[in-house]
C-alpha positions as CSV (number, residue, x, y, z in Angstrom):
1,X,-5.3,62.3,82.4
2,X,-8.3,63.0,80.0
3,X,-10.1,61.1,77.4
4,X,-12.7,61.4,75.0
5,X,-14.3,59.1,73.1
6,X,-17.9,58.3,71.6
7,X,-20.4,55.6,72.6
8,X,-23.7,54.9,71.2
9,X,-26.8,52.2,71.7
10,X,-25.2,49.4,70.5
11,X,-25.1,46.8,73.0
12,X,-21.3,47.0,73.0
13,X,-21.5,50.7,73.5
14,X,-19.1,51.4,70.5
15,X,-20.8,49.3,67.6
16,X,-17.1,47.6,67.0
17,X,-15.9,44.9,69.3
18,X,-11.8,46.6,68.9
19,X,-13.3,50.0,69.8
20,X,-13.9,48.5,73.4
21,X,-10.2,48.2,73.7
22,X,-9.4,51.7,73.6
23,X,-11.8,52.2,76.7
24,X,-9.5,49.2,78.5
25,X,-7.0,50.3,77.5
26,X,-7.8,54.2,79.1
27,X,-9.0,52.7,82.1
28,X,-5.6,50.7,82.6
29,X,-3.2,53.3,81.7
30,X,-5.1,55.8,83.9
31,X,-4.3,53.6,86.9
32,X,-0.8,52.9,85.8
33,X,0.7,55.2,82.4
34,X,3.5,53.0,82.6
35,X,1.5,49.6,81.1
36,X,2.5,47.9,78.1
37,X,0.2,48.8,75.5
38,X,0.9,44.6,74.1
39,X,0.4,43.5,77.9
40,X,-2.8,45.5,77.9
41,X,-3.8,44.2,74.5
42,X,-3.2,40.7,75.3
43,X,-5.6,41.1,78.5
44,X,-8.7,42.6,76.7
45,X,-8.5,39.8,74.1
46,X,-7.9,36.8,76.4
47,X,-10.9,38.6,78.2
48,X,-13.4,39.2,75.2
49,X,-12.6,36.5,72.9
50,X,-10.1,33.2,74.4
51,X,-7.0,32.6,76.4
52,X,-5.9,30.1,73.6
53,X,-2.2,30.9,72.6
54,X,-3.2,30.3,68.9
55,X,-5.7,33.6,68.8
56,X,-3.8,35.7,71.6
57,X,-0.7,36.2,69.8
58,X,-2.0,36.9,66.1
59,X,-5.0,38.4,67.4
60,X,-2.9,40.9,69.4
61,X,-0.3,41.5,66.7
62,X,-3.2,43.0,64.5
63,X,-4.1,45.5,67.2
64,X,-0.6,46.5,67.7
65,X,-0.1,47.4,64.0
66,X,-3.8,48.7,63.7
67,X,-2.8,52.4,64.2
68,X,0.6,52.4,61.9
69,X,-1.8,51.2,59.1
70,X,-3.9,53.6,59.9
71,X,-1.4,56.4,59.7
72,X,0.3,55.1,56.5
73,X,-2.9,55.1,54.0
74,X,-4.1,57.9,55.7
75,X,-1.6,60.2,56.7
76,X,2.2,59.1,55.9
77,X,5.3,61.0,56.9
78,X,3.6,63.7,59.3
79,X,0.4,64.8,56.9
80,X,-2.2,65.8,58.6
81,X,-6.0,66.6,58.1
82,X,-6.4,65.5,54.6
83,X,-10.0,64.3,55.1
84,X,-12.9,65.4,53.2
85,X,-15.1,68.5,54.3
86,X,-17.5,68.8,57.3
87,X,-18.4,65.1,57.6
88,X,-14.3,63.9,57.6
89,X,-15.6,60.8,55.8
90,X,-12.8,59.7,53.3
91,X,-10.3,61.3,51.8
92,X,-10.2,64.9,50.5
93,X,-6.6,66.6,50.1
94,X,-8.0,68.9,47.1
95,X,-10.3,70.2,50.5
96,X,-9.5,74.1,49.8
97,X,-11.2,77.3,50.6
98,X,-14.5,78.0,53.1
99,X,-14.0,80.5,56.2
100,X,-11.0,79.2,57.7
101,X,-7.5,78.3,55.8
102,X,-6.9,76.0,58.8
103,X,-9.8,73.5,58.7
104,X,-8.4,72.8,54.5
105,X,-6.4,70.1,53.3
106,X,-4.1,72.2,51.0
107,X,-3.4,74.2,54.0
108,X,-1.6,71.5,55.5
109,X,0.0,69.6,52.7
110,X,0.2,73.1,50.4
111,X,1.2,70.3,47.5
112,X,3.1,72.1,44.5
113,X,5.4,71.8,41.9
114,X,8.1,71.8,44.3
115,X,7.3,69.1,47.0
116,X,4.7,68.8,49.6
117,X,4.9,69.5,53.7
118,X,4.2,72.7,56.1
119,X,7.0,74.5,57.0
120,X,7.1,75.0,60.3
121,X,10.7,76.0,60.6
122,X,12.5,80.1,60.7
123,X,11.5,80.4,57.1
124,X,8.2,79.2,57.7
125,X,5.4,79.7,60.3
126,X,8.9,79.2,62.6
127,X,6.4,77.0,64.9
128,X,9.5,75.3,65.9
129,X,10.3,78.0,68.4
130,X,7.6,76.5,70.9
131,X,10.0,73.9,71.7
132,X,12.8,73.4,74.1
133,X,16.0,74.0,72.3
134,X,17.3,70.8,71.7
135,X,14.0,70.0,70.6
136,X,14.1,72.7,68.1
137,X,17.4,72.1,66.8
138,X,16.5,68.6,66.2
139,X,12.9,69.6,63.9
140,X,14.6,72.7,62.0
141,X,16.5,70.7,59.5
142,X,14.8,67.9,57.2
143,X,17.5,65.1,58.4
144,X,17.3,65.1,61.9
145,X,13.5,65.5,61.8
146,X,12.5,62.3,62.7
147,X,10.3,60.8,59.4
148,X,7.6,60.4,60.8
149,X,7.1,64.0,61.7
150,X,8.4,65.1,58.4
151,X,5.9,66.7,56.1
152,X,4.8,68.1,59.6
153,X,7.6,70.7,60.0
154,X,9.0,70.9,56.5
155,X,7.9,71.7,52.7
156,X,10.2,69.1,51.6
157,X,11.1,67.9,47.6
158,X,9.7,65.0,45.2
159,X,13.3,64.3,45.1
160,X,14.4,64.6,49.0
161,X,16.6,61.4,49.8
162,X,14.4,59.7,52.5
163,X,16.4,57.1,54.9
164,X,15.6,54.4,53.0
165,X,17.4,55.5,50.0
166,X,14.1,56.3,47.9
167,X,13.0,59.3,47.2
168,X,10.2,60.9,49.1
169,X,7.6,60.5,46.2
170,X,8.4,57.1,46.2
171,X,8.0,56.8,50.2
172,X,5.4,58.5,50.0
173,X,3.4,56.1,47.9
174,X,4.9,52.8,49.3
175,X,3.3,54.4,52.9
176,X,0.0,54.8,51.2
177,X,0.7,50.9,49.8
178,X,2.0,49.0,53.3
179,X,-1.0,50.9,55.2
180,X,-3.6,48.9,52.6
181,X,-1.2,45.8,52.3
182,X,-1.6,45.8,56.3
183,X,-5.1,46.1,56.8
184,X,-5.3,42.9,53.8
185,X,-3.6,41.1,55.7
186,X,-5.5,41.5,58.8
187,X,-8.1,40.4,57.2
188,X,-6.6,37.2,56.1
189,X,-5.5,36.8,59.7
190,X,-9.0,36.9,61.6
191,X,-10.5,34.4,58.6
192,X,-8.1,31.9,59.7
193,X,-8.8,32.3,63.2
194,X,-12.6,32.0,62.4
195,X,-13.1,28.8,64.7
196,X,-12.4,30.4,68.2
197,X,-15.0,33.2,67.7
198,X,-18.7,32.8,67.9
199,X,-20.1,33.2,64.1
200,X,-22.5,36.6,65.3
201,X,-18.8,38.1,66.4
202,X,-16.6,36.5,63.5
203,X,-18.9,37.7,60.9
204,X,-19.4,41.3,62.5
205,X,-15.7,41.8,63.0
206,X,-14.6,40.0,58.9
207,X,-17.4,42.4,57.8
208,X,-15.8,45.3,59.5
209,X,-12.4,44.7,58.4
210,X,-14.0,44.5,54.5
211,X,-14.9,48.0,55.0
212,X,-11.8,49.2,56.3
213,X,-9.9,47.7,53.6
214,X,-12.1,48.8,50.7
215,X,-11.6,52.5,52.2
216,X,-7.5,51.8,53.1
217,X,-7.4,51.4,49.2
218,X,-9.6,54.4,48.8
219,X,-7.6,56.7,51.0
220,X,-4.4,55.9,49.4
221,X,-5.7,55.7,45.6
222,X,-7.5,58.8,46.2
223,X,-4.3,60.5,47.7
224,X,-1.7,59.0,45.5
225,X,-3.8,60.8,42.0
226,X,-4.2,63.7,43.8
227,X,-0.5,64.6,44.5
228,X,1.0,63.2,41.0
229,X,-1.0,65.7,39.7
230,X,2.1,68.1,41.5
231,X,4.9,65.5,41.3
232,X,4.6,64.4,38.2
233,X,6.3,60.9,39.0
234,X,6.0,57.5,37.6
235,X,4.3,55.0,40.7
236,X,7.8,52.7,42.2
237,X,7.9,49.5,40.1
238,X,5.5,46.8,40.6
239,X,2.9,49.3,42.5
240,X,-0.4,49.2,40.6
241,X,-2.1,52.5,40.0
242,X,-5.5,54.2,41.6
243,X,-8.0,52.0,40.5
244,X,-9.5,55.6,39.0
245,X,-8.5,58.9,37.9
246,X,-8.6,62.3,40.2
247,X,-11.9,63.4,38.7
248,X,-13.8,60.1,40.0
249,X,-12.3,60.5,43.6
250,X,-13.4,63.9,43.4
251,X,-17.1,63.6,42.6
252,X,-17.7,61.8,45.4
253,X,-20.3,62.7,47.7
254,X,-21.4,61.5,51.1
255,X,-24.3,64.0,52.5
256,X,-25.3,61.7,55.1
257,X,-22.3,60.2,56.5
258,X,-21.8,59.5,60.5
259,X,-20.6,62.5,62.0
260,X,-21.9,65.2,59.7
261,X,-24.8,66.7,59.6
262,X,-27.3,65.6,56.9
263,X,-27.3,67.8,53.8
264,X,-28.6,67.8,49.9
265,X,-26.6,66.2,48.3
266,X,-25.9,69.5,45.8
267,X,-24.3,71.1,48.5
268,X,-21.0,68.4,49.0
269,X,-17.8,69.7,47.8
């Protein structure tokens, strides 16, 4: 079993008090695989914070539904890598071109006219074939791919009937829309709870959880103009539109974000 992660000088070692639970958690699951990820959860937090019923539970719901929000205003319905150039700060699915197709957005969500998705199946790259044959079977058609693989393995329609009845535009979006709506109300959860943490920890943590929402809505907004500009689909009813248009998202620039490597500002793309 193998890990990696990243630690810094912070006196926590990862400068965000729910970035020590992954390390728990690693260090659990190493000793025993089969530990409940809740069980494990409930442990760190009666062990960092309080035993006190009235924190545990909530406290531990919000972790458990961390990396679903995370996934759904990020990367809904088996995207993947739509993150801006070299830095991966914030969202970039119009990322095209440089030396390798592969480290592009469009590459991965080749957005057209069409629909949206890689095809991975016979009339595609036909990586499908790397798997066991039931396996296979199961990811070479759209409806027994399971959704949340989806735009992983196929190039599928604006149209395309999702399970839910909506159409994949209109999944697509709501995705975007429950990962923000979760991380809000996170953030409602751990104000009420603000009497069982210290204040240097409560305020640390509330300010943390400001900054994820403001870039949840960011991610989504950003990714929501980007592929209307190919499906050319009203938003579903009562869904508010990106706070701005393509062209602002766009223009944005980050030369010295964490994790990149510090450059003029002329140069971000």
């Amino acid at each position: 079993m193998a890990g990696v992660s990243n630690i810094g000088s912070d006196r926590n070692w990862t400068g965000s008090h729910f970035d020590q639970a992954n390390w728990y958690a690693f260090g659990r699951m190493a000793w025993d695989p089969m530990s409940s990820s809740r069980n494990i959860a409930s442990d760190w937090v009666k062990m960092t914070f309080t035993s006190e019923p009235a924190f545990v539970e909530p406290v531990v719901d919000m972790m458990m539904g961390s990396r679903e929000a995370a996934v759904d205003y990020m990367t809904p319905l088996g995207l993947h890598h739509q993150m801006a150039r070299t830095s991966h700060y914030g969202p970039g699915p119009w990322v095209s071109g440089g030396s390798r197709a592969d480290w592009t957005s469009t590459y991965y969500n080749r957005a057209d006219a069409r629909g949206i998705g890689f095809d991975r199946t016979a009339t595609g790259s036909n990586a499908v074939e790397q798997y066991a044959r039931p396996v296979a079977n199961e990811l070479a058609a759209t409806k027994s791919t399971p959704e949340q693989f989806l735009l992983w393995f196929h190039h599928v329609p604006w149209d395309y009937r999702t399970k839910s009845g909506r159409t994949l535009w209109d999944e697509l979006v709501i995705h975007y829309s429950t990962g923000v709506q979760t991380v809000s109300g996170m953030r409602k959860t751990w104000t009420r709870l603000q009497s069982y943490v210290d204040p240097e920890r409560f305020t640390q943590i509330s300010a943390f959880l400001a900054i994820q929402e403001k870039e949840a809505k960011w991610w989504g907004d950003a990714s929501i103009a980007y592929f209307q500009t190919f499906s050319k689909r009203p938003l579903p009813a009562g869904l508010a539109p990106p706070e701005h248009d393509l062209k602002y998202y766009e223009s944005l620039c980050f030369p010295y974000a964490p994790g990149g490597a510090p450059r003029p500002a002329a140069t971000c793309d």
